[in-house]
Residue frames as a rotation matrix with the C-alpha (Angstrom) as fourth column:
UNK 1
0.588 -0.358 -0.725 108.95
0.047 0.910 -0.411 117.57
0.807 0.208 0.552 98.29
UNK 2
0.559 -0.617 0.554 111.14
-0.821 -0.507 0.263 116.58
0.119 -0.601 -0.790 101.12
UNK 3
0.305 -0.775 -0.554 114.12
-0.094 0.555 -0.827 115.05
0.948 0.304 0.097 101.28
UNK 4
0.883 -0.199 0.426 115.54
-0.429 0.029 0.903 113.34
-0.192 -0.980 -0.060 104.48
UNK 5
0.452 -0.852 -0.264 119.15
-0.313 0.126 -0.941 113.36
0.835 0.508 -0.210 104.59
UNK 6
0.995 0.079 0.067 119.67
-0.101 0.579 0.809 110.45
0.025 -0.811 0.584 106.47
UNK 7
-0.302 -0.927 0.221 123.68
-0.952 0.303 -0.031 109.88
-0.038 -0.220 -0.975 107.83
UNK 8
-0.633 -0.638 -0.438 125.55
-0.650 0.745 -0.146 106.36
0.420 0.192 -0.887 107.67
UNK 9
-0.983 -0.069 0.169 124.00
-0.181 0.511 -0.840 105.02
-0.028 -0.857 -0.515 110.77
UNK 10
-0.403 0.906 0.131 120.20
-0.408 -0.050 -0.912 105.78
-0.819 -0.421 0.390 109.88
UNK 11
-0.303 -0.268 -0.915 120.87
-0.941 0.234 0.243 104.64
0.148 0.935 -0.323 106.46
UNK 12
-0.602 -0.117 -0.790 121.75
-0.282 0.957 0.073 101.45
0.748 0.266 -0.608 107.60
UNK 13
-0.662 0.742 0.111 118.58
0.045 0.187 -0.981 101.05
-0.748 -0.644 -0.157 110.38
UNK 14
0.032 0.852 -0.523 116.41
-0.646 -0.381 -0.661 101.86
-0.762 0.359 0.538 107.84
UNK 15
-0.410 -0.478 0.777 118.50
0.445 0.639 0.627 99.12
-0.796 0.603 -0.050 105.28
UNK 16
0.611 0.233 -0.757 118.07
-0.369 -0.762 -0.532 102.04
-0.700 0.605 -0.380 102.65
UNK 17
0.576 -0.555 0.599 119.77
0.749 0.653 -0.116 100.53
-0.327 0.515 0.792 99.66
UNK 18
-0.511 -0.603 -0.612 122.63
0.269 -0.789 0.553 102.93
-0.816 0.117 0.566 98.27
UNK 19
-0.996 -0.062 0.069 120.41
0.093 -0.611 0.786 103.07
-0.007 0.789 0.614 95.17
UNK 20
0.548 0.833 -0.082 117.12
0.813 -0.506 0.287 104.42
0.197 -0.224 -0.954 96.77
UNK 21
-0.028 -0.323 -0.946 119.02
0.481 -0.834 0.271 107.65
-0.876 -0.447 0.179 97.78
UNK 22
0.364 -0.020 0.931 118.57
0.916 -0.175 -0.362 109.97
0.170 0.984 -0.046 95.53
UNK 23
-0.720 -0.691 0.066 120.36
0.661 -0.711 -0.241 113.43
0.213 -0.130 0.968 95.19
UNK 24
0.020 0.960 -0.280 118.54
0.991 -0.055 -0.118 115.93
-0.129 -0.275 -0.953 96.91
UNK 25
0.036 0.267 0.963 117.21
0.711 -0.684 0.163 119.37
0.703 0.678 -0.215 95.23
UNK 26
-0.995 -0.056 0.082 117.25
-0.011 -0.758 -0.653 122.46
0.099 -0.650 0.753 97.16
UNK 27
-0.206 0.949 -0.240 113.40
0.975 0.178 -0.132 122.93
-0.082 -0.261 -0.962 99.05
UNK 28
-0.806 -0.106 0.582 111.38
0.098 -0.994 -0.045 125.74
0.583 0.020 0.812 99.15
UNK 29
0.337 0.716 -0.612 109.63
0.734 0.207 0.647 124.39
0.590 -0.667 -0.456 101.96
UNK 30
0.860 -0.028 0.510 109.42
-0.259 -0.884 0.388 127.25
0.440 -0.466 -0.768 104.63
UNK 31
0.435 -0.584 0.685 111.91
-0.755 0.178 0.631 124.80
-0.491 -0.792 -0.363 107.02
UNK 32
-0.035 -0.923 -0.384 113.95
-0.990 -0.021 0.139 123.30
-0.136 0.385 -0.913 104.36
UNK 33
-0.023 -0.494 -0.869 115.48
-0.172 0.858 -0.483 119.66
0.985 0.139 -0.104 103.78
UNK 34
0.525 0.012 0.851 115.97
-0.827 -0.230 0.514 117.73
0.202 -0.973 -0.111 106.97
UNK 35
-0.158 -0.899 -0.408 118.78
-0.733 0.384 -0.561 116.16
0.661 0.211 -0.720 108.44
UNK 36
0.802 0.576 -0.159 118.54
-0.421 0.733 0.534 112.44
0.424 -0.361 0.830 110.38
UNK 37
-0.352 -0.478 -0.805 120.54
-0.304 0.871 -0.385 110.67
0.886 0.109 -0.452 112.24
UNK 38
0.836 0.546 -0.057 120.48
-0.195 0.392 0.899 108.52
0.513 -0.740 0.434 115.78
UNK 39
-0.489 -0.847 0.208 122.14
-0.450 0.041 -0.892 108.05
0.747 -0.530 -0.401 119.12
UNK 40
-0.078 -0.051 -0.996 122.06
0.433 0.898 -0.080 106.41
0.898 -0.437 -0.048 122.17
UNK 41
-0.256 -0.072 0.964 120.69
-0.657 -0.718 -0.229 107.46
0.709 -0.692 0.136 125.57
UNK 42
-0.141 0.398 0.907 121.22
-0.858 0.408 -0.312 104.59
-0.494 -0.822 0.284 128.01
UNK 43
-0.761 0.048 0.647 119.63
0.144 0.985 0.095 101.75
-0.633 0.166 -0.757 126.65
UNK 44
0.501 0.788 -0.359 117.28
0.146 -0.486 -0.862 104.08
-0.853 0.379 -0.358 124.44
UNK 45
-0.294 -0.483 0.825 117.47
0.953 -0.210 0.216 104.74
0.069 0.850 0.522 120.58
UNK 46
0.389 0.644 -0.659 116.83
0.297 -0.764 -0.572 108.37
-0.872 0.027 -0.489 120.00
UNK 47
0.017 -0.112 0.994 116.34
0.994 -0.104 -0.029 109.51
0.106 0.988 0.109 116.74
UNK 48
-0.394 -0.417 -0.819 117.69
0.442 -0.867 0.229 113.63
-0.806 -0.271 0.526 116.28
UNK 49
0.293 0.227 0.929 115.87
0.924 -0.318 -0.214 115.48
0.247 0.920 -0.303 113.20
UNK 50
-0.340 -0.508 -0.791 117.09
0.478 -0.818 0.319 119.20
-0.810 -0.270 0.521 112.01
UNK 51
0.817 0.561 -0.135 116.01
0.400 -0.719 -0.568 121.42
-0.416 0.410 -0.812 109.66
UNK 52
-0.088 -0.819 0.566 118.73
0.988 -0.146 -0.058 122.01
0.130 0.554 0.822 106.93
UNK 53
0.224 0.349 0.910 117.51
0.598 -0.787 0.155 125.81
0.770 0.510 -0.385 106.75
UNK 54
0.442 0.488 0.753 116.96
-0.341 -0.685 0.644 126.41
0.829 -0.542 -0.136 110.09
UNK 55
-0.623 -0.778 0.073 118.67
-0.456 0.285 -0.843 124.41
0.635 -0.559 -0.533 112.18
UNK 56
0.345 0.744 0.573 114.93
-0.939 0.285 0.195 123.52
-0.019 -0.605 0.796 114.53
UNK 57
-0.679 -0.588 -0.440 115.83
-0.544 0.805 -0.237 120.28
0.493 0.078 -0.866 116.04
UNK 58
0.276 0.782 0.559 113.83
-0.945 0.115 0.306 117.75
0.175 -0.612 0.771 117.85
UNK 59
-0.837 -0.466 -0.287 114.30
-0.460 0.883 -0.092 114.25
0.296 0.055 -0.953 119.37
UNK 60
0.781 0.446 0.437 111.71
-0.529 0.845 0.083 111.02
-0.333 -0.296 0.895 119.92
UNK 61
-0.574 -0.816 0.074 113.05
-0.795 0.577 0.186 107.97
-0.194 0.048 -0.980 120.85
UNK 62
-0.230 0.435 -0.871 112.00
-0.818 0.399 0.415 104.68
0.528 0.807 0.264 119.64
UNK 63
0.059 0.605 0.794 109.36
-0.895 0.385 -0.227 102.93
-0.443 -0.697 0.564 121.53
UNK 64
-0.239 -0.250 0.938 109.09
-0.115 0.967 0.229 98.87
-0.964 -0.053 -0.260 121.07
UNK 65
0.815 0.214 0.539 107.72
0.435 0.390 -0.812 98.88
-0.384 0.896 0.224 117.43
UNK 66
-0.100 -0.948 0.302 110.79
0.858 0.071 0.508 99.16
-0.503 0.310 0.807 114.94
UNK 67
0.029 0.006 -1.000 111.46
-0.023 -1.000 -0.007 102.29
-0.999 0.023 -0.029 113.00
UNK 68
-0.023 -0.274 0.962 111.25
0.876 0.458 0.152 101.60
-0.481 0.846 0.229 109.11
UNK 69
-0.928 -0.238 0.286 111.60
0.367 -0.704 0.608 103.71
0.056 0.670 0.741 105.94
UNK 70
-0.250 0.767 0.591 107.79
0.441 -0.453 0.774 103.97
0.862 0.454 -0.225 105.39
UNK 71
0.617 0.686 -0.385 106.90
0.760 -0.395 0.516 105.13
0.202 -0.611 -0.765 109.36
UNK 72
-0.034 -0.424 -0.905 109.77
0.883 -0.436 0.171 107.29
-0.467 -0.794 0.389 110.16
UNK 73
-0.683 0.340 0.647 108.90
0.053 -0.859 0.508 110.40
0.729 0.382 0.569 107.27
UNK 74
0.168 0.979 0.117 105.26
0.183 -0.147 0.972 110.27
0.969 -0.142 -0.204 109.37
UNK 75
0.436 -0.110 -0.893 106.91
0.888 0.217 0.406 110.16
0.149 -0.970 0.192 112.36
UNK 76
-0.430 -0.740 -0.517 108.70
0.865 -0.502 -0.002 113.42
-0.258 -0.448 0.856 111.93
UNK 77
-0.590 0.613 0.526 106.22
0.267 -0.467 0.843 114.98
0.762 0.637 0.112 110.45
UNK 78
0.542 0.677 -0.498 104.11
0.619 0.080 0.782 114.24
0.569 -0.731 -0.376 113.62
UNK 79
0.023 -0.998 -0.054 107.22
0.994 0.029 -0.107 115.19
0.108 -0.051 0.993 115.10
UNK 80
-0.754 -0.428 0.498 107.27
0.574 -0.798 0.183 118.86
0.319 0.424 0.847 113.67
UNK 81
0.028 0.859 0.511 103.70
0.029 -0.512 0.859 119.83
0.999 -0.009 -0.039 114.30
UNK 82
0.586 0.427 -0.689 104.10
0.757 0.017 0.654 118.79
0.291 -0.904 -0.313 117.91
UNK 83
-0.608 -0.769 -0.198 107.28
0.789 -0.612 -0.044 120.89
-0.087 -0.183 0.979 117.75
UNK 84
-0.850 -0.333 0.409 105.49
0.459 -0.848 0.265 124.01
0.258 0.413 0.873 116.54
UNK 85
0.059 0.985 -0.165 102.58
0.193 0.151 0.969 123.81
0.979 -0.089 -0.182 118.27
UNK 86
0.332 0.022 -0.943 104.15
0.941 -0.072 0.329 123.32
-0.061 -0.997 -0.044 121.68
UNK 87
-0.800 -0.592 -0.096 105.91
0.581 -0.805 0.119 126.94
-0.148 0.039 0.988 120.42
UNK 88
-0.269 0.841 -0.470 102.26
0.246 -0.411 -0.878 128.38
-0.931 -0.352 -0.096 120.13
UNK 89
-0.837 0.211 -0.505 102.17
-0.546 -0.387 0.743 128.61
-0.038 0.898 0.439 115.92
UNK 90
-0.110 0.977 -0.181 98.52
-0.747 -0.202 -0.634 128.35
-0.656 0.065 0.752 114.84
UNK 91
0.199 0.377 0.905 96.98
0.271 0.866 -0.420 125.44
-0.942 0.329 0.070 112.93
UNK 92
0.911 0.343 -0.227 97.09
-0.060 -0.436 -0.898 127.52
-0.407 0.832 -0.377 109.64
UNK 93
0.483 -0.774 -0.409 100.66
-0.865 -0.347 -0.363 128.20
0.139 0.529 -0.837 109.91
UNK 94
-0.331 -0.435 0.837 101.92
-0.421 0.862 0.282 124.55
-0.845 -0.259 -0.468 111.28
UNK 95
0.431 0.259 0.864 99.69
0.370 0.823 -0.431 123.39
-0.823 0.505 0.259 108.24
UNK 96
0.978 -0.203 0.053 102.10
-0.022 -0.351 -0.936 125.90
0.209 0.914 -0.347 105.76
UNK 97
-0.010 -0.973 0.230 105.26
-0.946 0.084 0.314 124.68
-0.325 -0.214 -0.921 107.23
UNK 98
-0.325 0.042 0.945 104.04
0.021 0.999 -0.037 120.67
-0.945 0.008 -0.326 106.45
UNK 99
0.310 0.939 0.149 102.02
-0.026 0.165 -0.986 121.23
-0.950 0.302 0.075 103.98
UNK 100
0.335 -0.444 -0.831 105.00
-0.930 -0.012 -0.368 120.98
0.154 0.896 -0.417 100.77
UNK 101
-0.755 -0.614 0.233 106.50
-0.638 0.769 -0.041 117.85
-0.154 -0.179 -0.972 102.34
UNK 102
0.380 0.917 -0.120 103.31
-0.919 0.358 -0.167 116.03
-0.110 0.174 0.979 100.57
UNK 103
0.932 -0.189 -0.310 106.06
0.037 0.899 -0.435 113.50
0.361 0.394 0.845 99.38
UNK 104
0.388 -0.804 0.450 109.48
-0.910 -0.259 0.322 112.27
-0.142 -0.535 -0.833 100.43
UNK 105
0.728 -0.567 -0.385 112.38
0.323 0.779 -0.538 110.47
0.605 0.267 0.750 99.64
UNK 106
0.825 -0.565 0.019 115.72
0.170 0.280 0.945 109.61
-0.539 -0.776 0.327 101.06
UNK 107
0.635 -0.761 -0.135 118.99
-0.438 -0.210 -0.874 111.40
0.637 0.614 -0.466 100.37
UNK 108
0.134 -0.535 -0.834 122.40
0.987 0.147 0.065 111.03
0.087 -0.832 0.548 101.75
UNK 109
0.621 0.325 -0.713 123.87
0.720 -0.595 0.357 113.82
-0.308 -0.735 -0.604 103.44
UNK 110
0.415 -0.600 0.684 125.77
0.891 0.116 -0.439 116.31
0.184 0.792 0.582 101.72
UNK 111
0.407 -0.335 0.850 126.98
-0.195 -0.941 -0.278 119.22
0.892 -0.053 -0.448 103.73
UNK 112
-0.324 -0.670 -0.668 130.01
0.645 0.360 -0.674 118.95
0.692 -0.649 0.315 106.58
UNK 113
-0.863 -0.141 0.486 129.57
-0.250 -0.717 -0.651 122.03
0.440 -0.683 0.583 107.91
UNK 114
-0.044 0.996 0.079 125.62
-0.750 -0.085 0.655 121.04
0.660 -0.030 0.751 108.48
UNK 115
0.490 0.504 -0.712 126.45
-0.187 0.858 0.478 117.96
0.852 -0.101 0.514 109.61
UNK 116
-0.595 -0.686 -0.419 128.86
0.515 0.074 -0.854 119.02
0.617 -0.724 0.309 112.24
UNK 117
-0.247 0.663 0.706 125.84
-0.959 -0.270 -0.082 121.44
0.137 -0.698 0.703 113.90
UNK 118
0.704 0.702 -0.110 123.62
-0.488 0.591 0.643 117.88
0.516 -0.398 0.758 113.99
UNK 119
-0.010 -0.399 -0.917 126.60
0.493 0.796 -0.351 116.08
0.870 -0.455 0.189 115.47
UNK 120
-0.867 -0.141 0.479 126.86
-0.180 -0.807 -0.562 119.36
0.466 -0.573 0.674 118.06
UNK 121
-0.415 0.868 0.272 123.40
-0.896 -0.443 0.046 118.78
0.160 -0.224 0.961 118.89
UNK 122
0.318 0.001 -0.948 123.38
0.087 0.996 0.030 115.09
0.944 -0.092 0.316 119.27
UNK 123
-0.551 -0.731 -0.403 126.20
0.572 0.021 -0.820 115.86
0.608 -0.682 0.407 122.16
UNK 124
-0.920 0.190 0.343 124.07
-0.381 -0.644 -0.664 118.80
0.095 -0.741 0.665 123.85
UNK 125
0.344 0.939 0.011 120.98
-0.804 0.289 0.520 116.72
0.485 -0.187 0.854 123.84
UNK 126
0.015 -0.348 -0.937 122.77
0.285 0.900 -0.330 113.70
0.958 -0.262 0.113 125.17
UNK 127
-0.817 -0.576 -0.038 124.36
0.349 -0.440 -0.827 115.84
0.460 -0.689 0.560 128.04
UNK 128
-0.397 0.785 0.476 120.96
-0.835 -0.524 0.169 118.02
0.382 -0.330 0.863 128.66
UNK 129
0.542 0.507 -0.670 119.15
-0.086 0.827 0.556 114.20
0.836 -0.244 0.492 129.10
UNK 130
0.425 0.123 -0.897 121.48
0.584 0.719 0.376 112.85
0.691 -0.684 0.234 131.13
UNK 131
-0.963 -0.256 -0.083 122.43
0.250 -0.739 -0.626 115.71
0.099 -0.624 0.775 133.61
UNK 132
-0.389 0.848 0.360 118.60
-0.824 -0.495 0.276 116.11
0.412 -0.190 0.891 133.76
UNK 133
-0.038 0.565 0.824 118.20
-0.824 0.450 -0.346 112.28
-0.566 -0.692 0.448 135.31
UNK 134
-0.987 -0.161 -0.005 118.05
-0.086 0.496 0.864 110.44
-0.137 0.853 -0.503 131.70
UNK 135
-0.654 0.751 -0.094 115.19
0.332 0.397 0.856 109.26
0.680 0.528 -0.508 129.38
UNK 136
-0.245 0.785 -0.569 112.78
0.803 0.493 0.335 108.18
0.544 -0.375 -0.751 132.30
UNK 137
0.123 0.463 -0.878 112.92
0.943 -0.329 -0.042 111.44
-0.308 -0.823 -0.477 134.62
UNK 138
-0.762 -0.612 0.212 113.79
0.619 -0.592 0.516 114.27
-0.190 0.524 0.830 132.05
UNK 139
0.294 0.948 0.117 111.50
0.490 -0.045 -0.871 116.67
-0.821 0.314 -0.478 130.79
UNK 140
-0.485 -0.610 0.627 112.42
0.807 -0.035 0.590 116.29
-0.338 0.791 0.509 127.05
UNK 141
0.452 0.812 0.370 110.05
0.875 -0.484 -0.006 118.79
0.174 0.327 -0.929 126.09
UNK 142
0.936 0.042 -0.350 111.83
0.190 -0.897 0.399 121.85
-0.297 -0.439 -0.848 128.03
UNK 143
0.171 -0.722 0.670 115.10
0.288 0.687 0.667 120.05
-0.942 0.079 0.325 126.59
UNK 144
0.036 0.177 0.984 113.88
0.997 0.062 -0.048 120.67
-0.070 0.982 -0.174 123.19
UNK 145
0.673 0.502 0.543 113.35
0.575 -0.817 0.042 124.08
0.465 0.284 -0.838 123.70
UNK 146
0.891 -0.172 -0.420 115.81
0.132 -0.788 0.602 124.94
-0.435 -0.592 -0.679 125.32
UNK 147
-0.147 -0.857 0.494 118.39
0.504 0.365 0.783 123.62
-0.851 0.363 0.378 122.77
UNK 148
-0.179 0.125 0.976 116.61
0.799 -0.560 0.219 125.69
0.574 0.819 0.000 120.04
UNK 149
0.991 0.126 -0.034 117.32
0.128 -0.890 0.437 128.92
0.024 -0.438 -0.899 122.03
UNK 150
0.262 -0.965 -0.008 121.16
0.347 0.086 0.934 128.02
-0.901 -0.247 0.357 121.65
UNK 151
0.550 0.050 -0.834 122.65
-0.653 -0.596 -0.466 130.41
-0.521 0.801 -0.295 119.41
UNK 152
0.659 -0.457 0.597 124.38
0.615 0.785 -0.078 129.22
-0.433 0.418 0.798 116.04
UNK 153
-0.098 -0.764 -0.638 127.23
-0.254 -0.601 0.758 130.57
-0.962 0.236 -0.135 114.84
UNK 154
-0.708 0.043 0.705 126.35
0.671 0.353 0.652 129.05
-0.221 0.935 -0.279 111.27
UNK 155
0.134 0.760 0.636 123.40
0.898 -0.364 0.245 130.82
0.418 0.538 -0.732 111.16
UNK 156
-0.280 -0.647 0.709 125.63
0.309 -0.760 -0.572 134.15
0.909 0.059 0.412 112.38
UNK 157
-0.951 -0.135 0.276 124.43
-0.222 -0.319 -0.921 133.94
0.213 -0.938 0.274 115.98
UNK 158
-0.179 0.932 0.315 120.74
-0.976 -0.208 0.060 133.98
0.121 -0.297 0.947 116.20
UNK 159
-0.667 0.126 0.734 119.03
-0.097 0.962 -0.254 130.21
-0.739 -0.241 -0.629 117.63
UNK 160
-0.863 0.441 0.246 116.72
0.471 0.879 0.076 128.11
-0.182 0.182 -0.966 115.89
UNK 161
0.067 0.998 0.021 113.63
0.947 -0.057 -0.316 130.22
-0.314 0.041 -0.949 116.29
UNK 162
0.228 0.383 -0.895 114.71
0.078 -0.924 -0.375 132.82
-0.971 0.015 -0.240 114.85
UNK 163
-0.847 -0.528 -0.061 115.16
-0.224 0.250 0.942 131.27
-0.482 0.811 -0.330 111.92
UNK 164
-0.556 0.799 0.231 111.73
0.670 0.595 -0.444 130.10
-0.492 -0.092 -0.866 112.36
UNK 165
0.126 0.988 -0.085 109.88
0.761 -0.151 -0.630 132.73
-0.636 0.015 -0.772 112.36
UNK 166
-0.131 -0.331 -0.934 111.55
-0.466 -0.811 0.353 134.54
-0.875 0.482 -0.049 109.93
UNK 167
-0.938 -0.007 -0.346 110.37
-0.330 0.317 0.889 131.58
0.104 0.948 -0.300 107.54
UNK 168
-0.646 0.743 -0.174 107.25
0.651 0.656 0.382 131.33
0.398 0.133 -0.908 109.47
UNK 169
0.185 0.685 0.705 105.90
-0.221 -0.669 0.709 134.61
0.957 -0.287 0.027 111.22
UNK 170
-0.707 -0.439 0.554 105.50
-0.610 -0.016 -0.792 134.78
0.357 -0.898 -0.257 114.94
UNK 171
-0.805 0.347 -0.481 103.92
0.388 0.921 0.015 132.65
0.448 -0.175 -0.877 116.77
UNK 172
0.223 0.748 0.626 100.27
-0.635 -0.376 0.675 133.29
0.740 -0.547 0.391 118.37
UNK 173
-0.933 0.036 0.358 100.18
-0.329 0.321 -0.888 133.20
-0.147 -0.946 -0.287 122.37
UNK 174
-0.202 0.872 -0.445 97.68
0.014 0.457 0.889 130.68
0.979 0.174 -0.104 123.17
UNK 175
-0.722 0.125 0.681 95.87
-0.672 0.106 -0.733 130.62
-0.164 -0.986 0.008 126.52
């Protein structure tokens, strides 16, 4: 099961009624619960997803069709695989990181300290974009990766991927 623990702002993009949210269960997906929310870059929405567990972050911004409840679970899903893929994990193990999130619903958010890393990360992806040119001349890709290589001090120093692969193995080098 996964729960997307969506903040104020994606709440109300998504016009999530307060009673569709539903309290959300600890996961024992490999990469946890995952946290939502959205910011501005320019004249761009960009939508931020995290990993309650792990902290793994990623951004896509939203292209001319609207974002609704039913596409944006599929979208991060898509989302994740491209994420762990472009890190070199194998088809086997990208399908046992996805492969509990079979369903999903919508919580709200319920941890400060969590939600103060995704606001942290909102701010160093914002900065990384535009000090790289913005949106149009960035390369969000190296962005992404290079923000999950920033240690966390929640998770007692170590970054993003090593959270990873300690709930997912190492990655295989692909050539």
């Amino acid at each position: 099961m996964l729960y997307l623990k969506c903040t104020a702002e994606i709440q109300k993009v998504l016009k999530l009624p307060k009673t569709s949210l539903v309290e959300a269960q600890p996961s024992a997906a490999p990469l946890g619960n995952w946290y939502i929310n959205r910011f501005k870059v320019g004249r761009h929405n960009c939508f931020v997803f995290m990993s309650e567990s792990t902290y793994l972050s990623f951004i896509m911004y939203q292209g001319k069709k609207p974002v609704t409840a039913t596409t944006l679970p599929n979208m991060m899903l898509a989302g994740i695989a491209q994420l762990l893929e472009m890190r070199g994990y194998s088809d086997f193990a990208i399908d046992a990181a996805l492969s509990p999130y079979h369903s999903g619903l919508f919580a709200k958010t319920d941890s400060r300290s969590v939600l103060g890393v995704l606001n942290d990360l909102v701010i160093c992806y914002r900065a990384m974009i535009e000090m790289d040119g913005g949106l149009q001349s960035c390369n969000l890709t190296d962005i992404i990766l290079k923000i999950n290589t920033m240690p966390q001090r929640t998770l007692q120093w170590p970054h993003a991927w090593d959270a990873v692969q300690a709930k997912l193995g190492n990655p295989e080098t692909k050539h």
